[in-house]
ROTORMAR-769243 format. One record per residue (C-alpha): residue in three letters; x, y negated, z negated. Coordinates in steps of 0.25 Angstrom, whole numbers. Example, Ala and Ser with C-alpha at 12.3 -4.5 7.8 and 13.67 -1.06 7.14 Angstrom:
% ROTORMAR-769243
 res     x     y     z
 Ala    49    18   -31
 Ser    55     4   -29
//
This chain:
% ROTORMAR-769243
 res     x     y     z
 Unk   245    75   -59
 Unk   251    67   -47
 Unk   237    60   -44
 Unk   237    55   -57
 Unk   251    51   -56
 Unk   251    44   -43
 Unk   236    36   -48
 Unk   246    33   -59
 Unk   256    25   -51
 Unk   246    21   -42
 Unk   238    13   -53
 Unk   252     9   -60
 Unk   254     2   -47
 Unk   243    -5   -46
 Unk   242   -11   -61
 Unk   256   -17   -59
 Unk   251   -31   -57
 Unk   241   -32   -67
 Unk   245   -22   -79
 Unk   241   -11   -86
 Unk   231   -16   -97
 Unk   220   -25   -95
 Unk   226   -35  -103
 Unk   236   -37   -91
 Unk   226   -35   -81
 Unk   218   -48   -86
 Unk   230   -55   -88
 Unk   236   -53   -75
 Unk   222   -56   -68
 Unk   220   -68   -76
 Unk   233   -73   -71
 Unk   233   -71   -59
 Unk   218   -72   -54
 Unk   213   -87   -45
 Unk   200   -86   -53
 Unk   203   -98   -62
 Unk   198   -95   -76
 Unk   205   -84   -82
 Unk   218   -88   -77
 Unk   214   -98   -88
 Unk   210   -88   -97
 Unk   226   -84   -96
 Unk   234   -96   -97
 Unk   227  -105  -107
 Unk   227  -106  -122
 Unk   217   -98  -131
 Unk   207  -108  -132
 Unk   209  -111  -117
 Unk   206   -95  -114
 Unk   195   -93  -122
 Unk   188  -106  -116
 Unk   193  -101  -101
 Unk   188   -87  -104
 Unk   175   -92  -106
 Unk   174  -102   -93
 Unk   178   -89   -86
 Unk   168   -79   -91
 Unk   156   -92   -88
 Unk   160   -94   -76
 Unk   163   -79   -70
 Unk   148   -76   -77
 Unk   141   -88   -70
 Unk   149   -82   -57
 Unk   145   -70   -58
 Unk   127   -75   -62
 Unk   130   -83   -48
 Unk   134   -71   -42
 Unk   123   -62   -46
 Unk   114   -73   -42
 Unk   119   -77   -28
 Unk   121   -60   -26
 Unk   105   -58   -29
 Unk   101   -69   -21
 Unk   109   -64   -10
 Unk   102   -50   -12
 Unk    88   -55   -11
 Unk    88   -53     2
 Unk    81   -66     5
 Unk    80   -74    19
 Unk    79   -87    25
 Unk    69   -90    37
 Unk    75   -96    49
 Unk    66  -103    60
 Unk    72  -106    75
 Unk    64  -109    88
 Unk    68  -103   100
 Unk    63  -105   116
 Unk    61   -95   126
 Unk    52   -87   136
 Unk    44   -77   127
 Unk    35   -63   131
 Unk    22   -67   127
 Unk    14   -60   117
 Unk     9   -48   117
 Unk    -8   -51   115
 Unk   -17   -43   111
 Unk   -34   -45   114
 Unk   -45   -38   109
 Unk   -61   -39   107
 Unk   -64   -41    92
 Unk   -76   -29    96
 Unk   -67   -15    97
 Unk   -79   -11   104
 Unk   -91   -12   116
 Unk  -104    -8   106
 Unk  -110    -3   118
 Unk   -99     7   118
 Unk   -99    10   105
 Unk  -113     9   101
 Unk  -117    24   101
 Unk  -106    25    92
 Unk  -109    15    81
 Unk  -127    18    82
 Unk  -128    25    69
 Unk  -117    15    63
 Unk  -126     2    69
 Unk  -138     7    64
 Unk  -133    10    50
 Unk  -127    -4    50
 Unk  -140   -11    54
 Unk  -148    -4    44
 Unk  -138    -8    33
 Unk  -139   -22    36
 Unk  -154   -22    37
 Unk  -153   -15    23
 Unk  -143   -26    19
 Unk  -149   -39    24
 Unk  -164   -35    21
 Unk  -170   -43    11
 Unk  -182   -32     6
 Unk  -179   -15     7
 Unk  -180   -10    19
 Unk  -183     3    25
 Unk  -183     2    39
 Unk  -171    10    41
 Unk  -175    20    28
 Unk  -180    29    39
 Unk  -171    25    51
 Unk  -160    39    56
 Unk  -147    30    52
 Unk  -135    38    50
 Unk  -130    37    36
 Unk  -120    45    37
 Unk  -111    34    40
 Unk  -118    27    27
 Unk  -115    39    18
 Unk  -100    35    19
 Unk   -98    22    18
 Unk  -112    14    13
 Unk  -115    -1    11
 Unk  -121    -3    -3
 Unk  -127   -16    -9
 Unk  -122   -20   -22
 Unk  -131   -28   -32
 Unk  -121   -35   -42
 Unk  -132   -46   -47
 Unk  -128   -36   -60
 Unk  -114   -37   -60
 Unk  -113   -27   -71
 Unk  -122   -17   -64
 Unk  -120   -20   -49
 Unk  -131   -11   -41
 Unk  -127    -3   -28
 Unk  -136    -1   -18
 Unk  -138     9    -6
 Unk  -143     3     7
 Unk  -148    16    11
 Unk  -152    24     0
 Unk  -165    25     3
 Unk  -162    29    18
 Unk  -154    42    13
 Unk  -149    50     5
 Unk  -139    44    -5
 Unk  -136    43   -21
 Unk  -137    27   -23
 Unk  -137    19   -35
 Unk  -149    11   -31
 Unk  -156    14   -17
 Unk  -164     7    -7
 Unk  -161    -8   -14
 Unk  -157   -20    -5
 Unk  -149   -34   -12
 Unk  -149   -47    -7
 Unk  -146   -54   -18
 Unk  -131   -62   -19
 Unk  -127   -51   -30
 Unk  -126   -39   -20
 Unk  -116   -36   -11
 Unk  -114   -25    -1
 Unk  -102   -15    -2
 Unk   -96    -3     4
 Unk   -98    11    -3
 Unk   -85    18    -2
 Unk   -84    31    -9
 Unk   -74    44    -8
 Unk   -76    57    -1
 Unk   -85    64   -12
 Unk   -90    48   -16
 Unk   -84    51   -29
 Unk   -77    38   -28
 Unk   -84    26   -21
 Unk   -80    11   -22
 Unk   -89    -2   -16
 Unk   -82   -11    -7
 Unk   -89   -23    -9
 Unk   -90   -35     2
 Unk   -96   -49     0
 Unk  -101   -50    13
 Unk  -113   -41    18
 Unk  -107   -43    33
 Unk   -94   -39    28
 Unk   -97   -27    21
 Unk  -108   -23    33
 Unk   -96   -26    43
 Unk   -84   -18    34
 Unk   -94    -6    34
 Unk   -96    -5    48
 Unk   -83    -6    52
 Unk   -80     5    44
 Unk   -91    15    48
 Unk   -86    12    63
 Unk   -74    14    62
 Unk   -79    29    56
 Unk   -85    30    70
 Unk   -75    24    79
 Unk   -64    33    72
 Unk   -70    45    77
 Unk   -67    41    91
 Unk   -55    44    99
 Unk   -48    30   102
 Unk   -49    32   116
 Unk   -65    32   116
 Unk   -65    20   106
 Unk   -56    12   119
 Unk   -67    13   128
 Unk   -77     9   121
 Unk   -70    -4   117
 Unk   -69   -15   128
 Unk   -61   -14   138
 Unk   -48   -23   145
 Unk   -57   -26   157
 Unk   -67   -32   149
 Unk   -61   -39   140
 Unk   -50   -46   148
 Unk   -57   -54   158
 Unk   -47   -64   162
 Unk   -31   -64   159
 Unk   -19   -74   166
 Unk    -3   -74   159
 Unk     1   -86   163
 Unk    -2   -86   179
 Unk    -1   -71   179
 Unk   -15   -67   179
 Unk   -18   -54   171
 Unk   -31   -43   166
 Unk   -34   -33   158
 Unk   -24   -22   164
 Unk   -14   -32   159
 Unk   -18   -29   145
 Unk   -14   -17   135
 Unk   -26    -9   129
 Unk   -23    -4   115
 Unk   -36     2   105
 Unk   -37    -6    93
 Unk   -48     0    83
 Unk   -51   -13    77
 Unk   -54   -22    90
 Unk   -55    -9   102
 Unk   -48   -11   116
 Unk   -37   -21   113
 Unk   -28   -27   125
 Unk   -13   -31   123
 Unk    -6   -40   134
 Unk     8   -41   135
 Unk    12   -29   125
 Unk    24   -26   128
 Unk    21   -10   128
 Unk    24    -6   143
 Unk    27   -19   152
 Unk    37   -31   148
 Unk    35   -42   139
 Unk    26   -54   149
 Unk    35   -66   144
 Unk    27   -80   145
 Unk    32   -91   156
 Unk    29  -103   147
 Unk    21  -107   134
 Unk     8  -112   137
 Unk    -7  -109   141
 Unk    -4  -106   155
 Unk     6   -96   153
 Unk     0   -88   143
 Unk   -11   -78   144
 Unk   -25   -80   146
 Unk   -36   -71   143
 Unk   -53   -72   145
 Unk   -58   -60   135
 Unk   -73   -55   136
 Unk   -74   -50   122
 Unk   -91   -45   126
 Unk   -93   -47   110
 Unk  -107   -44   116
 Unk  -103   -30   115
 Unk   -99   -30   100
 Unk  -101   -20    90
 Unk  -110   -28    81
 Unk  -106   -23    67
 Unk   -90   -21    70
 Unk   -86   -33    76
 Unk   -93   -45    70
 Unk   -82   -54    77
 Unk   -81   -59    93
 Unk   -69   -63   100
 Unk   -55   -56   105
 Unk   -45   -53    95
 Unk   -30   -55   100
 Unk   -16   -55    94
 Unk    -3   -59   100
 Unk     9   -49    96
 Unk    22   -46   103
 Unk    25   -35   111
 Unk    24   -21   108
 Unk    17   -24    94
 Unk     6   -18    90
 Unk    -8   -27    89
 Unk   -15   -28    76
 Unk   -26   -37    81
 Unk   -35   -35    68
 Unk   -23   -41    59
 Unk   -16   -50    66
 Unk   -26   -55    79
 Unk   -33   -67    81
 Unk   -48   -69    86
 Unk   -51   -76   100
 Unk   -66   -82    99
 Unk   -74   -78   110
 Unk   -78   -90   121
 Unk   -66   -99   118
 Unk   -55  -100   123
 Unk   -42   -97   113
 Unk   -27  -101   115
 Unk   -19   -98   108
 Unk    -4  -103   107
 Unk     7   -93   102
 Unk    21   -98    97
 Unk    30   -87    93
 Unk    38   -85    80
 Unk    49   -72    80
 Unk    50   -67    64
 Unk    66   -60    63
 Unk    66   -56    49
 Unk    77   -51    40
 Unk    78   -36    38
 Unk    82   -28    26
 Unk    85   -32    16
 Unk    79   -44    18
 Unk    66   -41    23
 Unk    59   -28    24
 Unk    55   -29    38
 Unk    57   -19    49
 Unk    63   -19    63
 Unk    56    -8    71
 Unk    48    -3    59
 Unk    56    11    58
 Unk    58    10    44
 Unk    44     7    40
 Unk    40    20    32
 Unk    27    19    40
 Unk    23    26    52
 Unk    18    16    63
 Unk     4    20    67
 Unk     7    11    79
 Unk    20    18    85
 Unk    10    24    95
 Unk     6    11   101
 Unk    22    11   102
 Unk    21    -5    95
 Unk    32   -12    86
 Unk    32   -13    72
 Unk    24   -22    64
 Unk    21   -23    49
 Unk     5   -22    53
 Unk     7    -9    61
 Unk    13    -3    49
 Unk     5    -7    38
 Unk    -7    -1    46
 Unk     0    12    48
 Unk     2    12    32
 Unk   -13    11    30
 Unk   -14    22    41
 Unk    -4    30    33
 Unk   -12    28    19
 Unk   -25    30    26
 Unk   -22    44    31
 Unk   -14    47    18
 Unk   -26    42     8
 Unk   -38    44    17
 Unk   -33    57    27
 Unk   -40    47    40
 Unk   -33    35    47
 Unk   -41    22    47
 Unk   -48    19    62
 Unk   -40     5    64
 Unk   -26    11    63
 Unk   -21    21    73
 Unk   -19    35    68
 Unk    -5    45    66
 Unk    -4    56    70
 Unk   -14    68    64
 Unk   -21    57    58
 Unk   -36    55    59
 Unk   -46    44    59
 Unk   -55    40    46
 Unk   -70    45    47
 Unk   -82    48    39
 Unk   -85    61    46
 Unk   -70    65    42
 Unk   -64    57    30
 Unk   -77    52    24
 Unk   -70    45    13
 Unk   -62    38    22
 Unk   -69    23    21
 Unk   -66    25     5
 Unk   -52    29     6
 Unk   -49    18    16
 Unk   -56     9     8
 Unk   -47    11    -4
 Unk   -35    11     4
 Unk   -38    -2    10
 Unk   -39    -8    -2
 Unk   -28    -3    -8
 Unk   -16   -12   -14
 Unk    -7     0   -14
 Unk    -8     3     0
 Unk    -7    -9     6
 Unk     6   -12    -4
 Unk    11     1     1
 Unk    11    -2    16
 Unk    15   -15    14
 Unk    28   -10     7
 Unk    32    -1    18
 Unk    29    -9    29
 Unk    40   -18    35
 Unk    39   -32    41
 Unk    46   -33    55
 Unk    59   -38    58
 Unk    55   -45    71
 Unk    41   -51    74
 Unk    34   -60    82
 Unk    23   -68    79
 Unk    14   -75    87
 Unk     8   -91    81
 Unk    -4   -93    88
 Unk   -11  -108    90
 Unk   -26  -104    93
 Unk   -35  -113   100
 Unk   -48  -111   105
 Unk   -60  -117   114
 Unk   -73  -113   121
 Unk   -71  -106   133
 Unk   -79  -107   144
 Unk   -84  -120   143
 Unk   -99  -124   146
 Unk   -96  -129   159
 Unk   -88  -117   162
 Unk   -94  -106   156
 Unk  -102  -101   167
 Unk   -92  -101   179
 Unk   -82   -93   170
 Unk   -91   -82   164
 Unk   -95   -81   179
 Unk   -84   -80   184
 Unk   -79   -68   173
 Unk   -92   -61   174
 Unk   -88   -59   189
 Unk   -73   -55   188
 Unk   -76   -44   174
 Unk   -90   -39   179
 Unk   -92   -43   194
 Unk  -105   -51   190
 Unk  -111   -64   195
 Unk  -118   -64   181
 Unk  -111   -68   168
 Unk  -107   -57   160
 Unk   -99   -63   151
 Unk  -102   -74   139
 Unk   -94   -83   131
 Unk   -98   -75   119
 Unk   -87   -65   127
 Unk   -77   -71   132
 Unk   -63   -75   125
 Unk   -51   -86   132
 Unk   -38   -84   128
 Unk   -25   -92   130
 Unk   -13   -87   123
 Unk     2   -93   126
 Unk    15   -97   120
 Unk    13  -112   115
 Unk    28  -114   117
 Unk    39  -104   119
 Unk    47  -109   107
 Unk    47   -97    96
 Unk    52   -97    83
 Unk    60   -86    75
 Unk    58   -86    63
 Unk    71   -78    56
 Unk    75   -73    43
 Unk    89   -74    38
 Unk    97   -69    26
 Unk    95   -81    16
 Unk   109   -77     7
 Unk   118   -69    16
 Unk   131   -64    12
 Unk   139   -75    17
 Unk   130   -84     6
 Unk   132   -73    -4
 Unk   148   -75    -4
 Unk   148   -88    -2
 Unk   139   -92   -16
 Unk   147   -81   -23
 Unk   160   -87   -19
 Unk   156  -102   -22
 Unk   152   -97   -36
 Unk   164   -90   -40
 Unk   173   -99   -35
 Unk   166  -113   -42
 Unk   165  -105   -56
 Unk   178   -97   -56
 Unk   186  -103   -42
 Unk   188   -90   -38
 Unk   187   -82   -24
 Unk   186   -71   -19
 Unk   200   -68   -22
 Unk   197   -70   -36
 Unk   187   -59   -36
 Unk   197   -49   -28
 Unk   207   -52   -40
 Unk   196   -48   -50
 Unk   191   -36   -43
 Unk   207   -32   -43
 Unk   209   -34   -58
 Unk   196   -26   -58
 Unk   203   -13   -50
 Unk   216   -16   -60
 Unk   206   -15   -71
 Unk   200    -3   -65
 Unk   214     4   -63
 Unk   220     1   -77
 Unk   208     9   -83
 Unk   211    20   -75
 Unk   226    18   -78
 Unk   222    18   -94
 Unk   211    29   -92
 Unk   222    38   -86
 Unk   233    35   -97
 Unk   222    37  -107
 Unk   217    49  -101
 Unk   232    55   -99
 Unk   236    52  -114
 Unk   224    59  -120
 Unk   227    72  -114
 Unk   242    71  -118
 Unk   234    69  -130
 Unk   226    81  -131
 Unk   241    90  -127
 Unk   245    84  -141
 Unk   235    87  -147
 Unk   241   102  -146
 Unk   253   100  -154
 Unk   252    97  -170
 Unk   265    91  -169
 Unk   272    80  -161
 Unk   276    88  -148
 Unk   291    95  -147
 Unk   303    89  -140
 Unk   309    93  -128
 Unk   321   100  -137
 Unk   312   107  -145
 Unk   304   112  -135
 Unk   316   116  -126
 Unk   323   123  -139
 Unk   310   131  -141
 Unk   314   137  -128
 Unk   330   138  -128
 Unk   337   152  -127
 Unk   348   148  -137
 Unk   355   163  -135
 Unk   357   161  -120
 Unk   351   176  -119
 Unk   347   180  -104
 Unk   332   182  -101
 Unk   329   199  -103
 Unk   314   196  -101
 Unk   315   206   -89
 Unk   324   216   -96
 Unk   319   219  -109
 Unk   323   216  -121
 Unk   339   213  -123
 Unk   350   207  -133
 Unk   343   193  -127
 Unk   329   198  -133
 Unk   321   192  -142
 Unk   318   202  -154
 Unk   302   202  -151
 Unk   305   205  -137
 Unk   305   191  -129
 Unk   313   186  -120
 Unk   320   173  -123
 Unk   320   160  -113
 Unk   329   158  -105
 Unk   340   149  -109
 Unk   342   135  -107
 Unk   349   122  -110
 Unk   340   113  -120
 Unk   339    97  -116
 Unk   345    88  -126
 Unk   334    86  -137
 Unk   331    72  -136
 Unk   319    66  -144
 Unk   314    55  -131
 Unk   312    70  -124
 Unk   299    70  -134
 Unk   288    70  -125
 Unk   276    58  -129
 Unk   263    56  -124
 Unk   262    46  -113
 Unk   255    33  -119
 Unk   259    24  -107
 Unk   260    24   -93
 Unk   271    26   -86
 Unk   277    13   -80
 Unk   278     9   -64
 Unk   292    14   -62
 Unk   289    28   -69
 Unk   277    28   -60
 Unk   286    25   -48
 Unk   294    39   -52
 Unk   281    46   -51
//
């Protein structure tokens, strides 16, 4: 009962500016407030009001559409792009080298015999003008064909398109049409892909014989080469020794041994300079040629795997330290027996965090597990996106693709283990969903560097010069007097800063919250001339509005139940006198009640009250439901 009291004088005390009712309230606020309309609203005539009244409610409405605009745009989250040029020493890149054949075929060769065969026969089935059977009775290996076959398919009809078997008649095999050949410009050759139990199989159609023969053997050997422990596919790829003939850094001269060896599956032994992994950052002395770093590659594309790598020439890629090297996506090709140079100017990317952007610091709050991490590398998007497609490979396939590293407990794709491996990754490689999916978890970096490159190229050696150089290489790689080298071979690279001016490229808040006031506070005060004391009066009024309600809830909720007591009574309620009557011992008889009964007894037995003198019977003593609330003073008494 005292809490309620004290909420009581506490609210009294805080309505005694304002009023009680809201009448008062809105009048006291109207005169009173700096907003400039509803004093107005107050102090002119009827006509006057209405018309002020209206100019304020258009007015506070068009304030408060500006608002919500100026608020949304401020919770876009968008950025402005800021370009500035610095000058200053900078590390130079880390660069990464490798031979565009991941393999020596005379290393290789007793792996891929049954593979070559198989691919020389379908090319002599494909490319022949009349049926042959010259290899109808050669011992090829079909068990590789079994999997995966090429097909031909006759589409001069093209509502009944015809397959046909290469080999049909060379084994055993339920075909639609065996023994055929098609030269005609209706039939295209396509992949055969079919499910474990080839209760599912889908054509992947190419429009290129070389393509398809190419697509097909690629896949087969990366069956083999999956079956082979990593460190045995290293040596039979080309060593640091032979490919790097010739290396200088400026005036530092350099080798192989200079050079980090890291296993790719795409291109075999690659060799990083100036990672960054176990020795410091080289920095560069000047922009030019002659203080960058110059290469002589012997890329021995006489060695080649003939049916992998239809391409001759080194593939490199500039990156910065520490990063991992994803030659295949973001490498260039240096043409073997020029001379390339290439010219780097740097641009540094600082991009805006959440929530404007969703891009990531280190990667650590990428719900992807970094295939990479073993490498001990940065974060990048390309890393992660490769380690998503691992992740739905294993999940949808139960195998890891060959040309991704694996997790842990993981194993490779082959035929002899998952044979429905080629099906599955087909139609996870084409799938929208997936790639959707990886690109929604995946995060953009923060930071990043990226290398511009100006390419040049020439012939390199020249004419006059060709035999005196190759001489002279023979002599230094294989101790020979003879030429062992050619310009089919070799590959001359320059690569430099052209100039040491970078440029940052940064994002910045477009609407920060400086510019979020600032427009909010313009619109209110041109429409309504108020300020931001104006808004601290009208959330007052708001809390005064909020406390009278309380205030009338309480009285309402106090008078009810005094209500429901009367309720009781069929009769107005006694006076004081009556009620003190009702209980007055006119006989001035002592209490017996512990004495038994006596000359002061009542006749039933009962003890009569103890006397008393009655109060005067005045009718103001009556007592009457409290409709109002007590005022200030009374509440002062409290």
């Amino acid at each position: 009962m005292q809490v309620k009291k004290y909420l009581l004088k506490c609210l009294h005390r805080l309505q005694k500016g304002p009023g009680y009712t809201y009448k008062e309230l809105l009048v006291w606020y109207c005169n009173n407030t700096n907003t400039h309309g509803p004093k107005r609203i107050i102090c002119e005539g009827p006509k006057k009001q209405a018309m002020w009244l209206m100019l304020t409610l258009l007015f506070a409405s068009l304030v408060l559409w500006q608002w919500g605009v100026f608020i949304q745009t401020y919770l876009s989250w968008e950025v402005s792009v800021s370009l500035s040029v610095g000058f200053k020493a900078m590390d130079f890149p880390a660069v990464t080298i490798c031979n565009a054949s991941p393999f020596r075929y005379s290393k290789v060769k007793h792996l891929l015999k049954d593979l070559d065969e198989l691919m020389e026969a379908v090319l002599e089935r494909i490319v022949a003008s009349e049926p042959s059977h010259t290899n109808a009775t050669k011992a090829l290996n079909f068990t590789i064909w079994n999997h995966t076959p090429l097909v031909l398919i006759d589409e001069r009809n093209p509502r009944h398109p015809v397959v046909l078997d290469l080999f049909a008649d060379s084994h055993n095999d339920s075909s639609p049409v065996p023994g055929r050949t098609c030269n005609a410009p209706g039939c295209k050759v396509a992949m055969r892909l079919c499910s474990v139990n080839r209760t599912v199989c889908t054509f992947r159609n190419f429009s290129s014989v070389t393509q398809a023969v190419t697509e097909w053997y690629t896949l087969q050997a990366t069956n083999i080469f999956s079956q082979v422990p990593t460190q045995e596919l290293a040596k039979l790829s080309y060593t640091g020794e032979q490919v790097i003939l010739a290396c200088l850094f400026g005036a530092e001269p350099c080798s192989y041994r200079n050079f980090t060896t890291l296993f790719h599956p795409d291109y075999g032994n690659c060799y990083i300079f100036n990672w960054g992994m176990t020795e410091k950052a080289v920095p560069s002395a000047n922009p030019g040629v002659e203080f960058g770093l110059k290469l002589v590659l012997d890329i021995s594309q006489e060695d080649y795997v003939p049916f992998l790598t239809s391409t001759a020439g080194a593939r490199l890629l500039l990156h910065e330290q520490r990063s991992y090297p994803f030659v295949k996506d973001e490498g260039i090709y240096a043409m073997s027996g020029t001379e390339t140079s290439i010219g780097v100017l740097v641009d540094k990317l600082e991009r805006k965090g959440e929530p404007y952007s969703h891009c990531t610091v280190n990667g650590s709050d990428v719900p992807v597990h970094n295939i990479y991490s073993d490498h001990n590398t940065t974060y990048s998007i390309q890393a992660c996106i490769h380690s998503c497609f691992q992740d739905h490979m294993i999940q949808n396939c139960s195998c890891g693709y060959y040309l991704y590293p694996l997790p842990q407990g993981a194993r490779y794709c082959n035929d002899k283990d998952f044979p429905d491996w080629v099906y599955c990754y087909s139609e996870l490689h084409r799938s929208l969903d997936q790639r959707e999916a990886c690109i929604g978890m995946c995060k953009e970096s923060c930071n990043d560097t990226q290398y511009k490159m100006t390419i040049s190229m020439a012939d390199w050696p020249s004419e006059a010069s060709e035999d005196w150089i190759f001489h002279v290489l023979s002599q230094e790689r294989d101790q020979s007097t003879n030429i062992t080298l050619s310009r089919k071979g070799v590959v001359k690279l320059n690569i430099y800063f052209q100039e040491f001016n970078y440029r940052t490229i940064e994002e910045s808040a477009a609407y920060n919250i400086v510019w979020l006031l600032s427009n909010l506070g313009g619109q209110f005060g041109f429409w309504m001339g108020g300020s931001v004391l104006c808004l601290i009066e009208f959330a007052e009024i708001i809390i005064d509005f909020v406390w009278i309600t309380v205030i009338k809830l309480v009285a309402f909720s106090k008078s009810l139940r005094q209500k429901r007591a009367q309720a009781r009574y069929s009769g107005p309620p006694p006076t004081v006198a009556e009620l003190v009557e009702a209980h007055t011992n006119f006989a001035f008889q002592p209490d017996m009640a512990n004495h038994g009964p006596g000359p002061g007894a009542d006749p039933d037995g009962q003890t009569l009250p103890i006397p008393g003198t009655p109060p005067p019977n005045y009718d103001s003593l009556r007592l009457q439901p409290l409709d109002i609330i007590e005022s200030d003073s009374d509440g002062d008494a409290i």
